[in-house]
N, C-alpha and C positions, 0 to 999 in steps of 0.2 A: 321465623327464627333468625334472631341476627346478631350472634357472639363476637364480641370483639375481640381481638389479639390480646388485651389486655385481659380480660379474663378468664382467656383460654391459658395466657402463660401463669397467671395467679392462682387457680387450679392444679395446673401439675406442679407446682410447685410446692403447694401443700398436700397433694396426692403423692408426692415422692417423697417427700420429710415427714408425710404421720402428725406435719406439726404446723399450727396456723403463726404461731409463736416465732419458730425457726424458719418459715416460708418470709415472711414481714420480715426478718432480717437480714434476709439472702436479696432481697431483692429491694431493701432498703425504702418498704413504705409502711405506715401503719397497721397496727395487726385488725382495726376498726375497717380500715376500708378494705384491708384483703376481703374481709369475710363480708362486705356487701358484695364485692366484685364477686364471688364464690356463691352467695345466695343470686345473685342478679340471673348469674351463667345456672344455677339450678331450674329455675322461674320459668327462663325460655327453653331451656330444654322439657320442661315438666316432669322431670324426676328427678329424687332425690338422689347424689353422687355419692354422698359421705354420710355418714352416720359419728354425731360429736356425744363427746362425754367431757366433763371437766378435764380430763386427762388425756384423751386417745381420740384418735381419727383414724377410723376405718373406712374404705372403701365398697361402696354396692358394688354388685352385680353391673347395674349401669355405669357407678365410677369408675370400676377396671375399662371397659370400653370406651367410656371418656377420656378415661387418661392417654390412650392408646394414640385414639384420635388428635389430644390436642396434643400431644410430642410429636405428631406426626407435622400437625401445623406451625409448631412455633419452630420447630427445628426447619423446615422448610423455607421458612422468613427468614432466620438467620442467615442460612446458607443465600437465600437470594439477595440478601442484604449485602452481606459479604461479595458476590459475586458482582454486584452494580459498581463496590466499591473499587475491586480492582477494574471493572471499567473504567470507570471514574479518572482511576488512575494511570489508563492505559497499558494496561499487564494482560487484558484480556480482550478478545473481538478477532477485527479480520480487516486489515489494511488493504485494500483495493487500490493497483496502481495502474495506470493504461500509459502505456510508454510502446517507443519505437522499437525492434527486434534489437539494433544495437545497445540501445539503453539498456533494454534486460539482460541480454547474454554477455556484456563486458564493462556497462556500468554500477550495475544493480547488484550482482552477488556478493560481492565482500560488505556493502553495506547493510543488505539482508542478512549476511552470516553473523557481524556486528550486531545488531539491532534483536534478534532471535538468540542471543547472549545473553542479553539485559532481557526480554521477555520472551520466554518458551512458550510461553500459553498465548501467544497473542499469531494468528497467519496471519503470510502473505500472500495478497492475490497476484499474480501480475498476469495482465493483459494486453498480449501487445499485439499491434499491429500499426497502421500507415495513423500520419498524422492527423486528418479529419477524424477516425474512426476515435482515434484515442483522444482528442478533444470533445466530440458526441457524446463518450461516455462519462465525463465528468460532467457536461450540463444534463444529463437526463439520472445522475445520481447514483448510476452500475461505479463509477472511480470515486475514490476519496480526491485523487489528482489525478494529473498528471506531468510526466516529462517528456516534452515533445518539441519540436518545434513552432511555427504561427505565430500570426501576432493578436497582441490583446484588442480585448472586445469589452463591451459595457457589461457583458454575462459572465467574464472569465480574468481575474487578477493572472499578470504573469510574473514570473520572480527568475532572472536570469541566475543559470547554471554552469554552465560549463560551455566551451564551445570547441570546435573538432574544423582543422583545417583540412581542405579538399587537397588530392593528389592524385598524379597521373598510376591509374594501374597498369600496366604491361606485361607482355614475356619477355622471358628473361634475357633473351637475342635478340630482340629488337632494336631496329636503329636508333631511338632516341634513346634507350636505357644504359648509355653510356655518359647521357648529358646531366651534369649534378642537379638540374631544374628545367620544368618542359612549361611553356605556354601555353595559354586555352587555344593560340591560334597555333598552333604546332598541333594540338590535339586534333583542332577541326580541320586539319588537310589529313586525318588518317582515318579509316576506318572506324566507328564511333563503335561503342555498343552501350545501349543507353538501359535503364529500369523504366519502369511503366510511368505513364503520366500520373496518375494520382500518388506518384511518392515525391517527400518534399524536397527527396535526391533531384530527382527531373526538373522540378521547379527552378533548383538553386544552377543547376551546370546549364539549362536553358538561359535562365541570367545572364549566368556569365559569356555565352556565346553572342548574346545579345550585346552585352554593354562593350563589346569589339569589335561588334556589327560584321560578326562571321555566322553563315549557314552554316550548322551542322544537320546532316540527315541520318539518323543512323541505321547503320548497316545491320542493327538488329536491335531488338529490345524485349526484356524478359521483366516479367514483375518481381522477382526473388532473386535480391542481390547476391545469393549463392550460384545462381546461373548462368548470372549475368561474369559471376567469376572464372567459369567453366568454360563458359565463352571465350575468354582473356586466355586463359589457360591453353585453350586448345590453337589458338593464334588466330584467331576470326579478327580481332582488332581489339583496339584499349579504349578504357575508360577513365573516370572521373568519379573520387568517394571520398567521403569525409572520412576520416583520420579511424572515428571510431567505429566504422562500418566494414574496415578493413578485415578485423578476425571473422567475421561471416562470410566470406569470401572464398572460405575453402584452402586446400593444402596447395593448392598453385600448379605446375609452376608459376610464378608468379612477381612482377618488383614493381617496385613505385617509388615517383620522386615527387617533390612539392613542383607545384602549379602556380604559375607566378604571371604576372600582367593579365589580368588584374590576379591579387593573392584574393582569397575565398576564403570565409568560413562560414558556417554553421550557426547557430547560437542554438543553445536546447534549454529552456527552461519550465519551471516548476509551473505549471496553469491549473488554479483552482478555481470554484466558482464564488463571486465577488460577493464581499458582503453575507460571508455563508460560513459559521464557525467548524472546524473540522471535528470528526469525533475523535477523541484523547490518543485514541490508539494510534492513527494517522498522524497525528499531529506529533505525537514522540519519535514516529518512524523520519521526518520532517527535524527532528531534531536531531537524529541519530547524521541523515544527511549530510545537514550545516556543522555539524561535529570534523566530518569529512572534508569538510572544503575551509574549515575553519584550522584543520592542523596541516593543509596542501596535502593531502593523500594524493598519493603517487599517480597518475593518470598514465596511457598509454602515450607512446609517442605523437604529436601532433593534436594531441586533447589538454585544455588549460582549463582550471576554475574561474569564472566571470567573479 
C-alpha cells in the first residue's frame, strides 16, 4: 500500500465538504481528477470510503477511520512543513557556540539577550572552555563556531573580532600600583602568579617575557583565572590578563594598570570551519553579532572591535 499525500489530502477534503464539487474548488484542481485521486486511494486501501449519489457523499464505516487517519497525516506535513520553514529562516534550532570563559560571561550576554529578541524559539548553546577545546569542537561539528583565540588553519576560516589589551593585576598597596603604567619587565622582578599552560593567557604573557628576554618563573600557577585572582587578592604576587578576563577575577581586592613595553594584546575571532555553510539559525546569531560591532556597542574598558 502506498498512499500519497496527495490523495490522502484530496480525500479529506471531500470527506469534510460531503462535496467532490466543493472539495475541487478548495483546493483548486479539477473535480475529474479529484475523484480518480479518491478512487486511486479506495483501490489501495481495498475498501470502499464513501458511498456517491448524484447529490450526497457519505462516509463508510472505513471512511470515518480514513478520514481520521488522513487529517492526522496531512496536518502533520503541514505542521512539519511549517517547522523546516522557520528553520529555513532561522527562528528555530539551537546555535552552538564554543568560546573562552571571558567570551561567554562578558562578551556574549547582551548579544544573546538581543538575538533571543528577534528569535524566542531558537537556543543558545554555549560551551566554553580553553582555546584548543573550543576550536576541537567546531572541526568535529559539537560548535556552529567559535570565538576564541589561534591562528587560522586550511580546516578552520578565522574572521577577527574584537581584541582585549593585557594589564598588570595587583593589590591595592602594592608598590607599583601607584605607577599610572607597569612594564612586563617590572612584572618579571616580582612575584609572578601565572594560569596553567594550556590557556591562551600563558601562551601570550610567556611571549611577552620572551620578546624582553626576561625569565619569569612563577611563584604559582592555577588553571582558573578566578584563582589565580584569589591569589592577587590575598598578596601572593601579580599578574598579567586581558582586559576582558578581568570581571572573572573575582571581587578583589584588587587594581590594575596597562602594561607597556612591549603593549600586548589579544585578538579573539569568529573560527568556523572553511568551506562549510552555517545552519540559518547560527548564521542570524553571526549577524545579530556584526550588528554589534557594526553600531561600536560599548565594550568593557581595554576591549576594542577589530
Amino acid at each position: 500500500m502506498d498512499s500519497t499525500l496527495r490523495q490522502l489530502a484530496a480525500y479529506a477534503a471531500v470527506a469534510r465538504m460531503g462535496s467532490f464539487t466543493a472539495a475541487a474548488t478548495q483546493l483548486c484542481v479539477s473535480q475529474s481528477s479529484l475523484s480518480r485521486a479518491v478512487a486511486d486511494l479506495e483501490r489501495q486501501v481495498g475498501a470502499r470510503l464513501l458511498e456517491r449519489d448524484t447529490r450526497n457523499v457519505e462516509l463508510t464505516a472505513a471512511g470515518v477511520e480514513a478520514l481520521r487517519i488522513a487529517e492526522q497525516i496531512v496536518n502533520a506535513h503541514q505542521s512539519g512543513m511549517k517547522e523546516l520553514e522557520r528553520f529555513l529562516l532561522g527562528e528555530s534550532g539551537t546555535v552552538a557556540v564554543a568560546t573562552l570563559p571571558s567570551v561567554a560571561a562578558v562578551l556574549l550576554p547582551e548579544v544573546i539577550l538581543d538575538f533571543r529578541r528577534q528569535r524566542p524559539q531558537v537556543a543558545v548553546q554555549i560551551m566554553d572552555g580553553l582555546e584548543q577545546s573550543a576550536l576541537s569542537r567546531v572541526l568535529t561539528g559539537d560548535a556552529d563556531f567559535a570565538i576564541t583565540t589561534g591562528e587560522p588553519s586550511g580546516q578552520l576560516e578565522h574572521r577577527p573580532l574584537v581584541r582585549d589589551r593585557f594589564v598588570a593585576v595587583l593589590p591595592p598597596h602594592h608598590a607599583l600600583s601607584d605607577h599610572p603604567e607597569i612594564t612586563w619587565d617590572d612584572l618579571a622582578r616580582e612575584p609572578f602568579l601565572a594560569v596553567g599552560r594550556d590557556s591562551s593567557v600563558r601562551r601570550l604573557t610567556d611571549a611577552a617575557f620572551a620578546q624582553i628576554e626576561a625569565r619569569s618563573v612563577p611563584a604559582a600557577e592555577a588553571g582558573n583565572v578566578a584563582t589565580v585572582g584569589g591569589l592577587v587578592a590575598a598578596g601572593l604576587g601579580i599578574t598579567a590578563m586581558p582586559a576582558l578576563v578581568l570581571p572573572l577575577l573575582g571581587a578583589g581586592p584588587f587594581t590594575h594598570r596597562p602594561l607597556v613595553e612591549p603593549t600586548v594584546h589579544r585578538r579573539l575571532d569568529i573560527a568556523l570551519r572553511a568551506h562549510r555553510p552555517l545552519p540559518p539559525a547560527a548564521d542570524r546569531f553571526l549577524e545579530t553579532l556584526r550588528e554589534f560591532r557594526a553600531r561600536r556597542h560599548e565594550l568593557p574598558a581595554g576591549v576594542s572591535w577589530v
